[in-house]
N, C-alpha and C positions, 0 to 999 in steps of 0.2 A: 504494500500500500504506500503510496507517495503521498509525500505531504504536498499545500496548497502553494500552489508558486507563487513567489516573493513578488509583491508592487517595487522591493528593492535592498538590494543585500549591502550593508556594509563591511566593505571588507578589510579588516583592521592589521598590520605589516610594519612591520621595520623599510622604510626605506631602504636600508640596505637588501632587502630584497627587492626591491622595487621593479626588477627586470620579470621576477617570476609573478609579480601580483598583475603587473600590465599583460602581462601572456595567458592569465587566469581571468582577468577580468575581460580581455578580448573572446577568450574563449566562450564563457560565461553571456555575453551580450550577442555574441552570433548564434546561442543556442535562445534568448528570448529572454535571458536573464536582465535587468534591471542591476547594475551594481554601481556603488558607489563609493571610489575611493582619491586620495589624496591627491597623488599624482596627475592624475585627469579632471580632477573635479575641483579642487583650488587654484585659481588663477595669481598670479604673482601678488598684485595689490590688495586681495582679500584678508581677512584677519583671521589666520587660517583657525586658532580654538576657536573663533565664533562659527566659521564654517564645517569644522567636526562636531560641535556641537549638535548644530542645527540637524544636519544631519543624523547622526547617533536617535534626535528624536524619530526623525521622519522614518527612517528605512525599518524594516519587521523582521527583518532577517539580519542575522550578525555571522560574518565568517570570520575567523583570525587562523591568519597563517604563521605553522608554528616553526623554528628553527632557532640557533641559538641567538640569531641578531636580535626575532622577537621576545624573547628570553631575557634579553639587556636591556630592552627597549621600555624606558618611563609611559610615553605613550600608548603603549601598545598596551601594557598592565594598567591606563588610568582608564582607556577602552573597554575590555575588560572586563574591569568592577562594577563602570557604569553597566553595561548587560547583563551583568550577572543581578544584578539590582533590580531590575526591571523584568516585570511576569510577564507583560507579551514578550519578552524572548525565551521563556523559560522550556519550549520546546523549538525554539527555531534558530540555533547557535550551534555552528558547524567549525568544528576543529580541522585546520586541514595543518596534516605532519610534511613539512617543505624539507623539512632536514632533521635528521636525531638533534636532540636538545634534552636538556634537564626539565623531563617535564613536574618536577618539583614546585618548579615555579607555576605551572599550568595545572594544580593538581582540583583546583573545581571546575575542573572541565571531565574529571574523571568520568565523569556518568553517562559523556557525551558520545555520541560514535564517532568517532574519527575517519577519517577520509585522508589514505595513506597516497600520497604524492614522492616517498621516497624510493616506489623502485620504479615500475612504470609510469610513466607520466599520463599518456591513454590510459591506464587501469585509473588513475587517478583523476580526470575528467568525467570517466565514465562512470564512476562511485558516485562523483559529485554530481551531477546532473539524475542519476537515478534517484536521488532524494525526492527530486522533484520533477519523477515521472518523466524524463527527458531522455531518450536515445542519444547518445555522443555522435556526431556527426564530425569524422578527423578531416581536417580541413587539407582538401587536393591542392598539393603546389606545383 
């Protein structure tokens, strides 16, 4: 049973992954995904905590991707808490594992299913989008 597709995912990252969250989020919106994250979504002049803010309220789906950069990342942990906080996320926060990490730090995420991105990358699209009843379609180049 899939759950109800997102009006819009936030997807919470270490910049320093920044290369895999844009290749996730590209993925994600060519399957009909709604996502919304830093890199594409805050223009230079914006004030960017006003505009994760605003966001964090708007979007009903929360992804954070895990690795050790998110691990280190102040932001990424103040992201986080606010969802963990919040009952409409409380079945719609999707752990995606980018890289081994101390999931120590991420340990209220235990209860979550995780959506493993560290050996196949297609198996890891295609876990993810089967949440929400979605066929991964690998993009022909």
């Amino acid at each position: 049973m899939s759950a109800s597709r997102p009006q819009e995912v936030f997807l919470s990252h270490s910049s320093l992954d920044g290369q895999f969250a844009t290749d996730l989020a590209g993925v994600m919106r060519r399957h009909g995904i709604p996502v919304w994250f830093s890199q594409t979504n805050i223009l230079g002049a914006q004030q960017w905590q006003a505009e994760i803010g605003a966001a964090l309220q708007r979007c009903d789906w929360f992804a954070i991707i895990l690795s050790p950069q998110s691990a280190d990342s102040m932001w990424v942990k103040r992201e986080l808490s606010y969802a963990l906080q919040q009952n409409r996320f409380e079945t719609t926060i999707v752990p995606i594992s980018y890289q081994p990490c101390d999931l120590e730090v991420f340990w209220a995420l235990s209860s979550f299913q995780m959506v493993n991105f560290t050996g196949s990358v297609d198996d890891g699209y295609r876990d993810l989008l089967r949440i929400w009843g979605i066929g991964y379609q690998r993009l022909q180049v």
